[in-house]
C-alpha positions in Angstrom: -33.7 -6.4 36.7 -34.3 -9.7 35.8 -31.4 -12.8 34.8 -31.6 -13.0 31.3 -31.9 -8.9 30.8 -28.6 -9.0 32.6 -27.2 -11.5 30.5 -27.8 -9.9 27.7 -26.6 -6.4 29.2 -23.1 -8.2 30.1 -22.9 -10.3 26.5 -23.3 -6.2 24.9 -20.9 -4.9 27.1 -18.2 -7.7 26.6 -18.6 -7.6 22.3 -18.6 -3.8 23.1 -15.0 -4.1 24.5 -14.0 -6.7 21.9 -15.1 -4.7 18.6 -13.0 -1.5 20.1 -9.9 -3.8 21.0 -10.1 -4.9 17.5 -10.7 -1.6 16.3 -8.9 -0.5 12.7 -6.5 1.8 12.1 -8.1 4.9 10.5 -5.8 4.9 7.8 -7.4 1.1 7.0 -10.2 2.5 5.3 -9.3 4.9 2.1 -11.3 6.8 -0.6 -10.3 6.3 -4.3 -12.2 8.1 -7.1 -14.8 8.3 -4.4 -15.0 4.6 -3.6 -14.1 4.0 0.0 -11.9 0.7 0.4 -10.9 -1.3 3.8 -7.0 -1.7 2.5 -6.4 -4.5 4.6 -8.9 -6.7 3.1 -9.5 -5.7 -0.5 -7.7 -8.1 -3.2 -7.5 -5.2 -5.4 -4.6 -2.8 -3.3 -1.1 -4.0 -3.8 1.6 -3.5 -1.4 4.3 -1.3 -3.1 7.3 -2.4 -2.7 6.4 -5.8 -2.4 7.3 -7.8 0.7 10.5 -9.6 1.2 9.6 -13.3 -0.8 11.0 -17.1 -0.4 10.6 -19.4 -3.4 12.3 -22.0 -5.2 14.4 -22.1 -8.6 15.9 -24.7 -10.3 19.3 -25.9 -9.2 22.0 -27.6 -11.9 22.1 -30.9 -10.4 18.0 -30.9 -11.0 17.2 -30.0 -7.2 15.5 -27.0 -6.1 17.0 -24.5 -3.6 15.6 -22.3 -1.3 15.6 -18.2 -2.7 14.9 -15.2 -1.0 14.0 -11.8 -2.7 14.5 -8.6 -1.2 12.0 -5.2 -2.2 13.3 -2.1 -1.9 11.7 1.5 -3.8 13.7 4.7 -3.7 11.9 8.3 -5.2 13.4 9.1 -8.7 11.2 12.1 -9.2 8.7 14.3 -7.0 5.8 16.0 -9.2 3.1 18.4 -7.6 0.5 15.8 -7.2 2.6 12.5 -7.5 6.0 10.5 -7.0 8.1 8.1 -9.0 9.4 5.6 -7.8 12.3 2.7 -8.8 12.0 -0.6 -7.7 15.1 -3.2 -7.0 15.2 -6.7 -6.2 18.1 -8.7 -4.7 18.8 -11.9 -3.7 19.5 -13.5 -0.2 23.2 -12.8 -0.7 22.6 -9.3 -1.6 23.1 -9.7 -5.4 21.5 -7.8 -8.1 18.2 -9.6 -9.6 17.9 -9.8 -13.3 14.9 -8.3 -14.7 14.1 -12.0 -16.6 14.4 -13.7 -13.0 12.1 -10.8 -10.9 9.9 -8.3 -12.9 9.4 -6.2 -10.0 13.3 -5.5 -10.9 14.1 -1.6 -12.4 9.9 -1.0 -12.4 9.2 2.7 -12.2 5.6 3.0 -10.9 3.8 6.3 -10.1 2.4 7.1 -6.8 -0.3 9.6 -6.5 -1.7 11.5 -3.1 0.9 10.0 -0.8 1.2 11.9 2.7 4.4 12.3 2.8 4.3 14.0 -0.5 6.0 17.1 0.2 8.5 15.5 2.3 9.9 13.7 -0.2 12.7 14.4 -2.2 15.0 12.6 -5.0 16.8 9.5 -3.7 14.6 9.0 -0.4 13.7 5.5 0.8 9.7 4.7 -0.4 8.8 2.5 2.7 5.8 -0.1 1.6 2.3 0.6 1.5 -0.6 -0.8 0.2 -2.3 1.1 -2.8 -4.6 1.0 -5.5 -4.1 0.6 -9.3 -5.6 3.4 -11.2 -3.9 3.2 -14.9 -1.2 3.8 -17.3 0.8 7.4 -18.1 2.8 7.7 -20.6 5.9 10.2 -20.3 7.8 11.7 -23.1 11.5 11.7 -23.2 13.6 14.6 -24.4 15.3 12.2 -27.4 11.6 12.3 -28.4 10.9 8.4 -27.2 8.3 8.0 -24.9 7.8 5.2 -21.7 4.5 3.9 -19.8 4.2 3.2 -16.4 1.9 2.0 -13.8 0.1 4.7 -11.8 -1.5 3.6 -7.9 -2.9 5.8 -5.8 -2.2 5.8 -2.0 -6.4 7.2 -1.6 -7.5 9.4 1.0 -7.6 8.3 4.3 -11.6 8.2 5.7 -11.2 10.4 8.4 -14.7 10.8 10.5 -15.6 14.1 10.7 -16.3 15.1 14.6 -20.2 15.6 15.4 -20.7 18.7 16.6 -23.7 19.4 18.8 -25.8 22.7 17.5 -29.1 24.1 19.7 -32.5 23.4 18.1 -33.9 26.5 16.2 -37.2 27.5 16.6 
């Protein structure tokens, strides 16, 4: 075998080994209304509840100081194919965020095919995740009012179906 074939047999090998250390997770990759979606690069999935935040606001004296929001989601409801969920905001020193200074604060969203679906039950924690925005539904109230929320989907995780080797026919 000559030098350069052998280089270029190594330099294969190596990004061989490199791609499959890199490798994603298989839940990375997720089908939505039949679109399949890498979650951990597309713009368009939204981590649910959002991730613990650091900003400024505006201080009396006219100086800014530091501000750090906690997420947390708890499940208000299971349904057959979906859960609602609550989100709650605090501050750094635990307080209560008003729904004027964090609109994340008191948002009921609706989370459809979760896997832990039938595990869940009223009250449980709703760890984050990232999923996808797929609309609006609107629930009636028994006063006879009505409320919207925001419905994501968690998608289905591409799973690659094994290969399975078969004998020719004749």
């Amino acid at each position: 075998m000559n030098t350069t074939l052998k280089h270029l047999l190594s330099v294969a090998i190596i990004a061989c080994a490199i791609t499959g250390a890199f490798a994603q997770n298989a839940g990375d990759l997720r089908t939505v209304n039949g679109q399949l979606y890498d979650v951990t690069k597309s713009v368009l999935w939204q981590t649910i509840p959002p991730q613990t935040s650091f900003g400024s606001k505006p201080f009396v004296a006219g100086r800014s100081v530091k501000e750090m929001k906690t997420y947390a989601a708890s499940v208000l409801q299971v349904f057959t194919n979906s859960v609602l969920v609550k989100v709650t905001v605090r501050s750094g020193e635990g307080f209560a965020v008003s729904k004027t200074d964090d609109d994340w604060q008191g948002r009921l969203i609706l989370i459809k095919n979760h896997p832990r679906q039938n595990a869940f039950t009223t009250g449980d924690k709703f760890t984050a995740d990232r999923f996808f925005p797929v609309g609006v539904q609107t629930f009636n109230t028994k006063a006879g009012g009505s409320y919207s929320v925001k419905v994501y989907d968690y998608g289905f995780p591409n799973v690659p179906e094994k290969a399975s080797l078969k004998a020719p026919t004749r």
